[in-house]
Backbone bond lengths (Angstrom), bond angles and torsions (degrees), N, CA, C in turn:
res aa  C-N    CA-C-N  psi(-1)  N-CA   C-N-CA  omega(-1)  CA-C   N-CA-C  phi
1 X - - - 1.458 - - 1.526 108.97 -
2 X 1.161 93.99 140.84 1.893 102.68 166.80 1.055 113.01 -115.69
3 X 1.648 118.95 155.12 1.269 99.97 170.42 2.081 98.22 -144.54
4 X 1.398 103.63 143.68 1.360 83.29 -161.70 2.147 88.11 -133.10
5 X 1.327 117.42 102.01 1.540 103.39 171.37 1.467 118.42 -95.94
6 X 1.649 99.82 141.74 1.274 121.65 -166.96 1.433 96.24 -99.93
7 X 1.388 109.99 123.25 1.530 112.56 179.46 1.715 114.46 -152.50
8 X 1.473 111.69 170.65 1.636 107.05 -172.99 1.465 107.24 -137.00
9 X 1.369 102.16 124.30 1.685 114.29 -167.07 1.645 99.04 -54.35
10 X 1.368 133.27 -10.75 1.275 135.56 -169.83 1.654 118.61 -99.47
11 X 1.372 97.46 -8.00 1.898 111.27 -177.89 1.422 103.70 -107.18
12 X 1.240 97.63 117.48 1.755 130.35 170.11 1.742 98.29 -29.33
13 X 1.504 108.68 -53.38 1.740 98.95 -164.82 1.653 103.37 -102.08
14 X 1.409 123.95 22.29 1.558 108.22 164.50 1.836 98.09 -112.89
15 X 1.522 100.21 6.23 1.755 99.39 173.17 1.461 101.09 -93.39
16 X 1.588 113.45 -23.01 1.493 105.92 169.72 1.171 124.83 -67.58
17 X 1.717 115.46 -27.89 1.493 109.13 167.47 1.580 135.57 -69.65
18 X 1.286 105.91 -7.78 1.414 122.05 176.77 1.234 94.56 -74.25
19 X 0.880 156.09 57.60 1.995 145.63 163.86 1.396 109.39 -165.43
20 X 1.670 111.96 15.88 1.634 126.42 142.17 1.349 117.90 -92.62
21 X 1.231 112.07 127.16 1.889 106.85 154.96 1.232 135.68 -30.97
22 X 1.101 100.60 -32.31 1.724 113.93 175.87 1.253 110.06 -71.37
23 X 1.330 108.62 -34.10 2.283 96.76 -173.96 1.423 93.10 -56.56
24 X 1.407 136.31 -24.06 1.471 110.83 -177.84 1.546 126.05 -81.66
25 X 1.328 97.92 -1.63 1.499 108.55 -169.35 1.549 127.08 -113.43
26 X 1.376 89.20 2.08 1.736 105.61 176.96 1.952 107.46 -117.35
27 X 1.516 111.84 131.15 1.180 110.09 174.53 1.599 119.10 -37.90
28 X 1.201 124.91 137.22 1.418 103.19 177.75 1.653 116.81 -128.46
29 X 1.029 146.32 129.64 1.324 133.17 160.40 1.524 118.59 -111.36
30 X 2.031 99.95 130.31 1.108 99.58 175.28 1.964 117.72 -102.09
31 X 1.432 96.07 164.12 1.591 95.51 -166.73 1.453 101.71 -98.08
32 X 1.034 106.26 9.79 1.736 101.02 170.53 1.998 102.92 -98.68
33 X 0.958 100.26 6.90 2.171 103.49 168.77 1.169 87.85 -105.19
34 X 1.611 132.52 99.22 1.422 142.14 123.90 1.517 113.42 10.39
35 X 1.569 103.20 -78.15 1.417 120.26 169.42 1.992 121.20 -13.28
36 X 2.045 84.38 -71.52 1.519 89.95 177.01 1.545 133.73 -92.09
37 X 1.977 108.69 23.56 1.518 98.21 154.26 1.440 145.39 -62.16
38 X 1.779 100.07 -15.30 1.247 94.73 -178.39 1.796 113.61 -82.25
39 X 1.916 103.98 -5.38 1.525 85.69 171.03 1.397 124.72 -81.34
40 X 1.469 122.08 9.85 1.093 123.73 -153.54 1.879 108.29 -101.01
41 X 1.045 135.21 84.44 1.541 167.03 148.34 1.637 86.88 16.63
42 X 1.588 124.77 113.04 1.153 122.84 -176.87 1.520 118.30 -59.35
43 X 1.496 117.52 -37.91 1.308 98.20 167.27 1.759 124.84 -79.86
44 X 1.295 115.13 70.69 1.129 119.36 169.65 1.674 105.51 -143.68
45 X 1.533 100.71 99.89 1.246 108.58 -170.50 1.639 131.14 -93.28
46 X 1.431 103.10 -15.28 1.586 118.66 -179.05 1.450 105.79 -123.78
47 X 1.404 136.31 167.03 1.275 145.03 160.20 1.581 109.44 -117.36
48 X 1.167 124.86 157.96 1.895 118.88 -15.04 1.266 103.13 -78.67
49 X 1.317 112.00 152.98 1.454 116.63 165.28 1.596 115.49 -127.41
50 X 0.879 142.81 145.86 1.819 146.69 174.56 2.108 98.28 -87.23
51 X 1.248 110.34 122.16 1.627 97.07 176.50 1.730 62.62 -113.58
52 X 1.847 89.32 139.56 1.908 106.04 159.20 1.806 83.24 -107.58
53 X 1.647 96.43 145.94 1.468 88.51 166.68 1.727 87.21 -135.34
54 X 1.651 111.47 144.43 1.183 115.59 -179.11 1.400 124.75 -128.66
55 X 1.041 104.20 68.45 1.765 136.28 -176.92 1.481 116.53 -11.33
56 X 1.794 108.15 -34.32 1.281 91.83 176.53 1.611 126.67 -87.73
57 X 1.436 116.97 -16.01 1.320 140.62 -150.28 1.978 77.26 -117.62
58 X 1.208 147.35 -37.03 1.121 137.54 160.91 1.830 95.12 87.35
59 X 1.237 95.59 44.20 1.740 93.25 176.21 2.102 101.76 -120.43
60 X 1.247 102.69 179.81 1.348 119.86 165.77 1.436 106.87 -137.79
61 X 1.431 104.33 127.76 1.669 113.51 159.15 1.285 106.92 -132.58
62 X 1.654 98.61 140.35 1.553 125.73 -175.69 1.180 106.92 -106.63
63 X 1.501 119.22 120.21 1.409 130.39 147.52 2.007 138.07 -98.95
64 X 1.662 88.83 122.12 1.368 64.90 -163.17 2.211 95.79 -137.94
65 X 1.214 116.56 -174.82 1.795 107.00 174.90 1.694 88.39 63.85
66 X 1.783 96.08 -145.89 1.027 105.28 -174.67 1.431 145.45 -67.67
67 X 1.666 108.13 -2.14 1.387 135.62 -177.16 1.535 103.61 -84.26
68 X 1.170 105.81 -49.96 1.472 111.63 169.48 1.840 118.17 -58.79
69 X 1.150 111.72 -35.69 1.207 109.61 -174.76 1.898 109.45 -80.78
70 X 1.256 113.26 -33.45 1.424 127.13 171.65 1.317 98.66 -62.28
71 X 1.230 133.66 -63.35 1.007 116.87 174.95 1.429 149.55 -53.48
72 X 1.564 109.23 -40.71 1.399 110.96 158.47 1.639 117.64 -67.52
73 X 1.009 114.58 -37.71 2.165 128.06 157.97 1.662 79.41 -26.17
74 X 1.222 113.26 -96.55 1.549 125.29 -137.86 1.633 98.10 -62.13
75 X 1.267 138.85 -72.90 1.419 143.07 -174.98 1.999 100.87 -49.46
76 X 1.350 140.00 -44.90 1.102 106.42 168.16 1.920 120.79 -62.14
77 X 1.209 103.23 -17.49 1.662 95.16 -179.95 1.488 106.06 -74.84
78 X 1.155 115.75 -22.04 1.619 119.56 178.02 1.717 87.30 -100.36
79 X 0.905 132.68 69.19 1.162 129.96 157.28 1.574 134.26 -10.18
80 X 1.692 99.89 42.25 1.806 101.28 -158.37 1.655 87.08 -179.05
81 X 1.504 101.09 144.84 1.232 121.03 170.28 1.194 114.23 -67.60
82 X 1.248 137.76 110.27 1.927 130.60 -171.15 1.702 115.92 -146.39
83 X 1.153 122.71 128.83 1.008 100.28 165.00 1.478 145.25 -71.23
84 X 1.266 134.80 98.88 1.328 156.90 -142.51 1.620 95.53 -89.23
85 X 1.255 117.70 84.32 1.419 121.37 -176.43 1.519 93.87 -55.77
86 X 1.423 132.79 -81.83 1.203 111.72 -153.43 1.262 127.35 -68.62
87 X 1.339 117.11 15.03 1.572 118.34 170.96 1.240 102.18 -85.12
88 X 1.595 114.54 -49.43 1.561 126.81 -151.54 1.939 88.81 -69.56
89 X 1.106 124.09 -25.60 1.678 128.51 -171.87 1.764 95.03 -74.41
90 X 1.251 103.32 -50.17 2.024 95.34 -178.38 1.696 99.05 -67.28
91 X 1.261 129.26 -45.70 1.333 111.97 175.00 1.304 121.53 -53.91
92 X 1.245 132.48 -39.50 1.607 127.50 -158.27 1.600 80.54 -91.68
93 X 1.308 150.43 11.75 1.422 126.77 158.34 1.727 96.24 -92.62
94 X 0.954 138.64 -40.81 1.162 147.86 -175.05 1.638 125.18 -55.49
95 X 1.213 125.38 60.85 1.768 134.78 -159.44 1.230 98.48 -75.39
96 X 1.484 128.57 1.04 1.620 113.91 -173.42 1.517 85.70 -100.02
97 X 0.997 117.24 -51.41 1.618 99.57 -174.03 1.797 113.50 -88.20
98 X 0.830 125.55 8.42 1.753 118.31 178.03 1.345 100.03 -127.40
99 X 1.344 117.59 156.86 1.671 146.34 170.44 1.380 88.67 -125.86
100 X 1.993 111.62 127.20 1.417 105.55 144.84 1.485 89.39 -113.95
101 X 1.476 97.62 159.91 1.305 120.39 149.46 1.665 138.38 -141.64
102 X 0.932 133.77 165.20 1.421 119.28 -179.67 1.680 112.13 -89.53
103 X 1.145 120.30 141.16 1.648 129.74 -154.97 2.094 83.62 -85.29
């Protein structure tokens, strides 16, 4: 798994994610470096968002609002990047907040 969050030093709720353990442990790109818009995957239209990408299954899931925030909640209390089956199961019912797609 990868996990890469897209966030902007200028938005109220990707400054809230900085005060988990985890913002240090997930790739991150911000949209205020010029530089790194072009890594940023055109369908990704709001910040912050969490892209999980899962290399073997060759999918993308987006977390973002309140999925995103549950999620960083739960993985800093587990102090470790993991996949949290039964979270990742309430997300994939959840189509307002996730995009999959195939890579």
């Amino acid at each position: 798994m990868e996990y890469i969050l897209i966030y902007s030093d200028k938005c109220n709720f990707s400054n809230q994610l900085k005060q988990y353990n985890i913002f240090n442990k997930v790739s991150k790109i911000a949209i205020n470096n010029k530089k790194d818009l072009v890594n940023i995957p055109e369908y990704v239209k709001e910040v912050p968002v969490l892209i999980i990408k899962n290399t073997l299954k060759k999918e993308i899931n987006i977390l973002k609002k309140n999925n995103l925030f549950e999620w960083f909640v739960s993985n800093s209390r587990n102090n470790n990047v993991a996949d949290n089956s039964s979270h990742n199961n309430q997300t994939n019912n959840d189509d307002s907040d996730m995009l999959e797609s195939n890579m």
